[in-house]
C-alpha positions as CSV (number, residue, x, y, z in Angstrom):
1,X,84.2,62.2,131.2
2,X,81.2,61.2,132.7
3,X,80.4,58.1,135.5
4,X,80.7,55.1,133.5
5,X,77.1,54.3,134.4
6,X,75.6,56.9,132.6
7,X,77.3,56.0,129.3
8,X,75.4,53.9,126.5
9,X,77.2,52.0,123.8
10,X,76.3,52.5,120.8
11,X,75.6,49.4,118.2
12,X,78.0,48.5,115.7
13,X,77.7,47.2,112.1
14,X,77.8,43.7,112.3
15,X,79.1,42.8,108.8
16,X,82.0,41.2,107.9
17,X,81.5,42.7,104.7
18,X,79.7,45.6,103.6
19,X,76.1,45.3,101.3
20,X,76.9,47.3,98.6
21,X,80.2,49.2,97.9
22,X,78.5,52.1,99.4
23,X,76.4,52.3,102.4
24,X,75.2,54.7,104.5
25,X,74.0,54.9,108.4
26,X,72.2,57.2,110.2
27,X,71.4,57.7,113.9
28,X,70.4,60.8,116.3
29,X,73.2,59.9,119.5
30,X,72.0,61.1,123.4
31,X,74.9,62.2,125.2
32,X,77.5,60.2,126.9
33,X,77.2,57.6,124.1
34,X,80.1,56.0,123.1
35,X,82.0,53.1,121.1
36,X,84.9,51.7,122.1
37,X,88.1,51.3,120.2
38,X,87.2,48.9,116.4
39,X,88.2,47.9,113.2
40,X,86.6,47.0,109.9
41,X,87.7,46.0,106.4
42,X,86.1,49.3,105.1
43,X,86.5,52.9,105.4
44,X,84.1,55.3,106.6
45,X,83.6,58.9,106.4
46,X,82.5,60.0,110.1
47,X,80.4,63.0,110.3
48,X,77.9,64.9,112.8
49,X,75.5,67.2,111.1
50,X,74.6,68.8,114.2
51,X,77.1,68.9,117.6
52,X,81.0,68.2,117.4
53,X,82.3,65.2,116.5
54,X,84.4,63.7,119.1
55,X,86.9,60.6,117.9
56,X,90.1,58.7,119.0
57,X,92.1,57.4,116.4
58,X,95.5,55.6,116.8
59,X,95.9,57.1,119.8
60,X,95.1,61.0,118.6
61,X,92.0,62.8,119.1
62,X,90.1,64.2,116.7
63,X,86.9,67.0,117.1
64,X,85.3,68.2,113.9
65,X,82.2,70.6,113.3
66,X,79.7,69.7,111.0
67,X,82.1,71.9,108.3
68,X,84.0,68.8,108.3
69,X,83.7,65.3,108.2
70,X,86.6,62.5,109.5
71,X,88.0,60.1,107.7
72,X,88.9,56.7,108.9
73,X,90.4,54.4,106.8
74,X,90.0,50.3,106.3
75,X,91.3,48.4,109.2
76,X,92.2,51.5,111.5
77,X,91.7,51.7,115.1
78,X,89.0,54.2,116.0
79,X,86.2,54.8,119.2
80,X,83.9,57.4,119.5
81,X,82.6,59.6,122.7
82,X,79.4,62.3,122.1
83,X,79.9,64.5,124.9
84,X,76.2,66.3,123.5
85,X,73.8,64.8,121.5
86,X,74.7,64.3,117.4
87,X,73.0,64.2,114.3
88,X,75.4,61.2,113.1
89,X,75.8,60.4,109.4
90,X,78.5,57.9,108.0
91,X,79.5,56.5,104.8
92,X,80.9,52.9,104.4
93,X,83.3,52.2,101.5
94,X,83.8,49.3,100.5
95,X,88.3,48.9,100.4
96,X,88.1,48.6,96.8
97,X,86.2,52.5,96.8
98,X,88.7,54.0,99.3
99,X,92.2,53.3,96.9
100,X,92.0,57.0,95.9
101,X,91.3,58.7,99.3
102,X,93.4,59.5,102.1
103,X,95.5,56.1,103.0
104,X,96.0,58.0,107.1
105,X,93.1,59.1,108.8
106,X,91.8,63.0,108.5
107,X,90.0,65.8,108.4
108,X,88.2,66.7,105.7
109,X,86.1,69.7,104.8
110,X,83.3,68.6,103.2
111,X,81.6,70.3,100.4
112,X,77.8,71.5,100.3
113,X,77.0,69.1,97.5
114,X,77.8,66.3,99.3
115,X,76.1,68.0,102.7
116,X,73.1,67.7,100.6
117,X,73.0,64.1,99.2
118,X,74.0,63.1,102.6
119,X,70.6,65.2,104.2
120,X,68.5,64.3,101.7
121,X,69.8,60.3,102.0
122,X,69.0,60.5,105.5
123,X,65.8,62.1,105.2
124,X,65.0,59.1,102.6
125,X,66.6,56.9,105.1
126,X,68.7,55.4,101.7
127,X,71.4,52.6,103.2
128,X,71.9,51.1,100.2
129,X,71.6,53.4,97.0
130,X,69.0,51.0,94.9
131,X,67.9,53.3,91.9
132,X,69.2,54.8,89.2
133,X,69.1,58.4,90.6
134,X,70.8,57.7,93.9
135,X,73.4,55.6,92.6
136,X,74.5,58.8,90.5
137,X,74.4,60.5,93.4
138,X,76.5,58.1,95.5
139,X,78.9,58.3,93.0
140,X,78.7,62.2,93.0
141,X,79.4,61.7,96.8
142,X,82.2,59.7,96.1
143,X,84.4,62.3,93.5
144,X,83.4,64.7,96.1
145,X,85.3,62.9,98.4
146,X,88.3,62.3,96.6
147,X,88.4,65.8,96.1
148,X,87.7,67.1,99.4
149,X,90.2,69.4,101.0
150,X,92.6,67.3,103.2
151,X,93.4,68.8,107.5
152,X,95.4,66.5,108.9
153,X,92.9,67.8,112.2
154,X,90.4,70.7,112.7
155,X,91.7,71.0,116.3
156,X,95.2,69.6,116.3
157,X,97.1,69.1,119.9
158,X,100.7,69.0,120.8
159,X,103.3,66.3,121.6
160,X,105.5,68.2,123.5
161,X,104.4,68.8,127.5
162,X,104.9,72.3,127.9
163,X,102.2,73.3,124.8
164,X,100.5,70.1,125.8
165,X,99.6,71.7,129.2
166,X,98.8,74.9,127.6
167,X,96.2,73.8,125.4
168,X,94.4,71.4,128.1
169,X,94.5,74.6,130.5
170,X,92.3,76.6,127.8
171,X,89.9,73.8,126.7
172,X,89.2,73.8,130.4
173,X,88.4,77.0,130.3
174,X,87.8,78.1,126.4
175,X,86.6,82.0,127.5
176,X,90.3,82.7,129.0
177,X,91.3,85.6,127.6
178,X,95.0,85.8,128.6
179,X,97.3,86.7,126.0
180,X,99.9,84.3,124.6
181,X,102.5,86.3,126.9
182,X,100.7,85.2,129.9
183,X,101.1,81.7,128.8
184,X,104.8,81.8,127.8
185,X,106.0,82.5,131.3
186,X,104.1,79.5,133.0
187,X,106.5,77.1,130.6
188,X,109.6,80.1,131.2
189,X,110.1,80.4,127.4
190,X,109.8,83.9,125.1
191,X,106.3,84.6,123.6
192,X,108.3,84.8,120.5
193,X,109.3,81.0,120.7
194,X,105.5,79.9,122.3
195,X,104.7,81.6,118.3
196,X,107.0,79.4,116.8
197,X,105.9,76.9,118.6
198,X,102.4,76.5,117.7
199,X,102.9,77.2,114.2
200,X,105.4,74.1,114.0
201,X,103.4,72.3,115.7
202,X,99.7,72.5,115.2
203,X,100.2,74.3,111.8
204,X,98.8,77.2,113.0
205,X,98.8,80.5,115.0
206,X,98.0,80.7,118.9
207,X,95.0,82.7,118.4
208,X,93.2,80.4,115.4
209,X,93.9,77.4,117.8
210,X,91.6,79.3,120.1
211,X,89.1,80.5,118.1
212,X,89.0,77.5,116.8
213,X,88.2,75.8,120.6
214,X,86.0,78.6,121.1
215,X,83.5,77.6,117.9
216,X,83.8,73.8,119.3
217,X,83.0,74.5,122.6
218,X,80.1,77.0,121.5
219,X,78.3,74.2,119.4
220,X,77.7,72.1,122.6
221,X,77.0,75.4,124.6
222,X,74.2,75.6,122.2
223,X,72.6,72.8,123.0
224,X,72.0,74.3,126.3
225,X,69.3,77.0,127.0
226,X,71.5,79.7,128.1
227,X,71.3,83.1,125.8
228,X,73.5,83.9,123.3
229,X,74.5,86.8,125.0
230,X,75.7,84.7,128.2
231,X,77.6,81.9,125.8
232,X,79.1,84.6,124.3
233,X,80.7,85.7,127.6
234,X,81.7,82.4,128.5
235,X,83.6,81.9,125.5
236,X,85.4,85.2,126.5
237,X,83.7,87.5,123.9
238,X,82.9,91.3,125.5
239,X,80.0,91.2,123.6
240,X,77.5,89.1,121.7
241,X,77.9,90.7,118.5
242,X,81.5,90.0,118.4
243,X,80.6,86.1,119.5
244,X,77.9,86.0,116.3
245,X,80.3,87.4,113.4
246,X,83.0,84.9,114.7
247,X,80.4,82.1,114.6
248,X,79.2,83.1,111.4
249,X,82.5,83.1,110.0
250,X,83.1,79.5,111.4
251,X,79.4,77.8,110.8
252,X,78.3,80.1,107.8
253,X,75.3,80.6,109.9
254,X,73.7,83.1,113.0
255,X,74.1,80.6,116.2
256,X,70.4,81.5,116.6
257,X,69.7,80.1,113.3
258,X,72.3,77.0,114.3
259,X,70.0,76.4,117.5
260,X,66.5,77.0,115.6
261,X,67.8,74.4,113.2
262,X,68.3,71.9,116.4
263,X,64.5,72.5,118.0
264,X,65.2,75.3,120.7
């Protein structure tokens, strides 16, 4: 976290009630911008089309790529941190709108139909859908939501210390290659039960949590004007082309082509 100096906060609706059932917001966030912990009568789908999304939300953490999108439900605690600089959409709901989505908050992946209303909303700057033609689409936004894959997180962490202290240990240093053996013995337990572990309680294998750190962490790296070829290293990949086909996998996309689509 950076000197509390060099963080801005960022402005907050000011309603007490929403304009229209659904209404949209826009802003391009510096780094180090942040908002501290809120509530509001609506819900709002929180998503960055560009850089990782970085949120706190009754007291769990929550990153997402702009694959996903989270969701935050009416009245629920939530503060936000950009550790790089965002392209930040969000969608107010109105309570009344939100009765068929999610009732905790989420994760959710977020279909390229509504990746393009959103984009071309925001390129429209449309807050408030007005005519005929974007109020179709608003509601086409809408049933995309309520049938948007559910994660519970796209980078989930642990409750117990031991894996707790594991997982810190590699986002502090997402290109450390050593195996899950290696970090067995530094909590003295088999490499068989670490497996178990992780699957019971992230939902998911020891090396798709780290890939999955790896893609996060290589987003913000690319904001950066190192080479592809040198992020890829840092991210522990012996060679770039082994760093792309993961990213592709991931973004759907070269990270050349993510970084052209950011200006470098």
């Amino acid at each position: 976290m950076t000197d509390s100096m060099t963080r801005k906060p960022i402005d907050l609706l000011e309603f007490s009630e929403l304009p229209a059932p659904v209404y949209f917001r826009y802003a391009d966030f510096d780094a180090h911008r942040y908002a501290s912990a809120h509530r509001h009568p609506w819900g709002t789908l929180e998503y960055s089309a560009h850089g990782v999304l970085h949120m706190e939300i009754g007291g769990s953490r929550f990153m997402s790529p702009p694959q996903y999108a989270v969701w935050v439900p009416p009245q629920t605690e939530h503060s936000f941190y950009s550790h790089q600089p965002i392209n930040y959409r969000a969608v107010c709901l109105a309570a009344s709108v939100c009765r068929d989505l999610p009732a905790q908050a989420c994760t959710l992946a977020i279909s390229d139909i509504l990746k393009a209303i959103l984009k071309d909303f925001a390129a429209r700057d449309v807050k408030i859908p007005e005519h005929e033609a974007d109020q179709r689409l608003a509601q086409v936004l809408v049933d995309q939501l309520r049938q948007a894959p559910v994660h519970e997180r796209y980078l989930p962490y642990a409750s117990s210390p031991g894996l707790l202290g594991i997982l810190e240990a590699l986002q502090a240093g997402p290109g450390d290659n050593r195996p899950l053996a290696h970090w067995a013995t530094t909590i003295h337990v088999s490499e068989r039960t670490l497996a178990r572990q992780f699957i019971r309680e992230l939902g998911m294998s020891f090396g798709e949590w780290r890939q999955r750190l790896r893609f996060l962490a290589s987003i913000e790296a690319l904001d950066s004007h190192r080479s592809i070829q040198e992020i890829a290293f840092d991210m522990g990949y012996s060679t770039g082309s082994a760093f792309i086909a993961m990213f592709q996998r991931q973004a759907g996309c070269t990270p050349e082509h993510y970084r052209r689509h950011r200006g470098f």
